[in-house]
DRENTOR-729068 format. One record per residue (C-alpha): residue in three letters; x, y, z. Coordinates in pm, whole numbers, plus 50000, padded with zeros to 5 digits. Layout:
<sites>
alaXYZ ...
</sites>
This chain:
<sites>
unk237478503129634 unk238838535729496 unk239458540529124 unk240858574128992 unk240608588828684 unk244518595728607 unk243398609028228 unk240208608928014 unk240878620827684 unk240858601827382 unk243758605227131 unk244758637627097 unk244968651927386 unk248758661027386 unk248218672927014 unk245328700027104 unk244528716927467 unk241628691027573 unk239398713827783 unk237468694728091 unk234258706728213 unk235828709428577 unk236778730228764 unk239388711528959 unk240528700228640 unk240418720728320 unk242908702028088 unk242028666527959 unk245248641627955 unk245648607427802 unk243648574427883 unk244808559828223 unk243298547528530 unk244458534228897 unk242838509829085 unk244498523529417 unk243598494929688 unk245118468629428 unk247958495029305 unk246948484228949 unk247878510228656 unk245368503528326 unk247568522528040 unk250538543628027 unk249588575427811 unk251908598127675 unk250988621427969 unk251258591128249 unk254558606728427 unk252578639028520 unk249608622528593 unk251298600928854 unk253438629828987 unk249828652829022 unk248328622229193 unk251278614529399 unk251358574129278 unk254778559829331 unk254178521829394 unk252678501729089 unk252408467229159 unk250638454328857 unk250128471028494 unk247418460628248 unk246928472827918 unk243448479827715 unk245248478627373 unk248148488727122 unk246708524127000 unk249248551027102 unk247158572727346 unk246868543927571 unk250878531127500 unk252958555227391 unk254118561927785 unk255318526927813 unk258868543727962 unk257568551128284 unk258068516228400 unk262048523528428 unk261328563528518 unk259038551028813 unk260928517128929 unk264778520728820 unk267358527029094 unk269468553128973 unk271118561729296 unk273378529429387 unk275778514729114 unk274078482929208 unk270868489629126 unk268108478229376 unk264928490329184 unk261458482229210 unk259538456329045 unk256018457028800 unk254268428528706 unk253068435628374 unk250138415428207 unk249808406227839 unk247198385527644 unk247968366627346 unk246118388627139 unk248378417927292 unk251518401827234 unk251398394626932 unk250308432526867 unk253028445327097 unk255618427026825 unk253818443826532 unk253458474826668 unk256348508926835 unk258838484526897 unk256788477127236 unk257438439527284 unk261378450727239 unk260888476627492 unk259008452127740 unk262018431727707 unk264818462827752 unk262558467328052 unk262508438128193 unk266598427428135 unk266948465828387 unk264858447328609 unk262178470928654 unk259108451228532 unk258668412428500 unk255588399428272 unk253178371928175 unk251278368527862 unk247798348927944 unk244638340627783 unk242658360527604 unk239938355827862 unk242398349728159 unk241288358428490 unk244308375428718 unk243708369629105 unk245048399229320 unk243948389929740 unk240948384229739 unk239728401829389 unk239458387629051 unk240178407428737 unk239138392228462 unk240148395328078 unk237218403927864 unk237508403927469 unk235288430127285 unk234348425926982 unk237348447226780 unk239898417126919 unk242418438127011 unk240588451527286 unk239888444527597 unk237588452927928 unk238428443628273 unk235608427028473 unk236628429228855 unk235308410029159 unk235768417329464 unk234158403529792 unk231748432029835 unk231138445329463 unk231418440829073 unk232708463628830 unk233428470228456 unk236408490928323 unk235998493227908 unk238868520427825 unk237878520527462 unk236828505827133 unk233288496427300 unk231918498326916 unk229448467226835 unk229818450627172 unk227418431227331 unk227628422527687 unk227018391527837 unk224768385928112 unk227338376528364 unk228668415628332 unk225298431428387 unk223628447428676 unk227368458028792 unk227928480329056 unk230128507628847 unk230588503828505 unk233248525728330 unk233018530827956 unk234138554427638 unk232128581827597 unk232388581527222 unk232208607026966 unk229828631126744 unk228928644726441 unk227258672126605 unk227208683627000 unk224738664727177 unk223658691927323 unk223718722327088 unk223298706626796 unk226418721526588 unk228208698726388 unk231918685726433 unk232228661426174 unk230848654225854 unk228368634225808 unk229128599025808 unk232768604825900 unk232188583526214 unk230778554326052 unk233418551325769 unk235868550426051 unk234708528526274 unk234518552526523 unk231848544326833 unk228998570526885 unk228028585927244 unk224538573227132 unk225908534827078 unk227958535527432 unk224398552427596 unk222778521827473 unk225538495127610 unk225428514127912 unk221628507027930 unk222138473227809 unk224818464928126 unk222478485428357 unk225008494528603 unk224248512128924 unk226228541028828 unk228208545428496 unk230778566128449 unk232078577428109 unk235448583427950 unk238078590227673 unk236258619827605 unk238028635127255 unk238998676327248 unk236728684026942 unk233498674427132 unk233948709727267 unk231728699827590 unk231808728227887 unk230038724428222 unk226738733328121 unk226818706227832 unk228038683628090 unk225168689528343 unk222168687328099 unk223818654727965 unk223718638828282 unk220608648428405 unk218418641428059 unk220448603028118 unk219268606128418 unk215328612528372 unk215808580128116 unk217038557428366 unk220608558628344 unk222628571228648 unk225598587128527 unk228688609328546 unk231088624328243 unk234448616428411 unk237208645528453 unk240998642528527 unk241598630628949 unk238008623828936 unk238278593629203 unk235268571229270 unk235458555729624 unk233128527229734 
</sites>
């Protein structure tokens, strides 16, 4: 399986220059990842259409979405920019499936005109959709994706099987979840990073205090803990915001005090891909 980190900035990084801790990657973009041996897309941030050029992804077969909130929506046009034939006068254009949940639907209609848009999409012909369960399971060959519900209900993980491994994909809003025992001991588990009041690492403070908490905003210390309480081989962390300030050094003494406590980790960068 290979998975590649398209983006992993929270939601501002088109607002602010999101600076990564790596080298081959210095800019943060929006939330987005690629499954590439299923061709599944999981968001369309703003920045998806550069993302996909940089990565050189032209054939989508299947697009899931984590949630409504603009950083991981708000590209929602590069269904027609990547499928639509605009060479013939006939159009022969490729084809997206596109899955909904209930939940998602009915936030798609509240929410950007987005369940309008799906629907100008699909009358061009460039995406179809479904909306399923909230705890639907999608088969793809011989892998299982399946819906998973966290505890804000307008968000959702992505629990995949295939024949050989098990992994978790949590984009964001991880805040108060608790995982279920069928989801532990994965073999990759990808989660948001969350925020802090002060660098983890330095000490100096961001926010105020108790800015986090009146927001409803999930700390790096409360996803550490989920990621202890899944216990995955090897967790990766995303959606990493701009004013957590992190550089390389922060980066490296993060990973390796997880580390000495148990937790095999990485802090995930832009074309980051993790192939297994």
């Amino acid at each position: 399986m290979e998975i590649e980190f398209l983006g992993t900035a929270g939601g501002i990084s088109s607002l602010y220059k999101t600076v990564s801790q790596h080298k081959d990657s210095i800019v943060r973009t929006g939330p987005a990842i690629y499954i590439h041996d299923l061709k599944v897309l999981i968001d369309t941030s703003e920045d998806i259409f550069y993302q996909l050029r940089r990565s050189k992804i032209y054939d989508i077969k299947i697009g899931l979405y984590s949630h409504w909130h603009p950083d991981h929506t708000m590209g929602i046009r590069v269904w027609e920019t990547l499928n639509y034939d605009f060479i013939n006068s006939t159009p022969n254009s490729n084809k997206t499936k596109i899955y909904l949940t209930e939940q998602q639907k009915l936030d798609f209609k509240k929410y950007f005109g987005h369940w309008d848009h799906l629907n100008y999409l699909k009358s061009l012909g460039v995406i179809e959709y479904d909306v399923v369960a909230n705890d639907a399971q999608i088969t793809v060959g011989k892998t299982t994706i399946e819906y998973v519900q966290l505890t804000q209900a307008i968000a959702f993980g992505f629990y995949i099987v295939t024949p050989t491994q098990r992994i978790l994909i949590i984009p964001d809003e991880i805040k108060d979840y608790t995982p279920s025992d069928n989801i532990k001991n994965v073999d990759i588990a990808i989660l948001p990073f969350g925020s802090n009041e002060v660098n983890p690492v330095t000490g100096e403070r961001i926010h105020e205090e108790g800015m986090l908490e009146r927001l409803g905003e999930s700390r790096f210390d409360e996803s550490v803990a989920i990621a202890r309480a899944i216990n995955a081989k090897h967790t990766y962390f995303t959606h990493i915001e701009s004013t957590e300030g992190l550089n390389e050094t922060h980066v490296a003494m993060l990973e390796q005090h997880l580390s000495q406590y148990g937790l095999n980790c990485t802090i995930a960068y832009d074309g980051l891909k993790i192939k297994s």
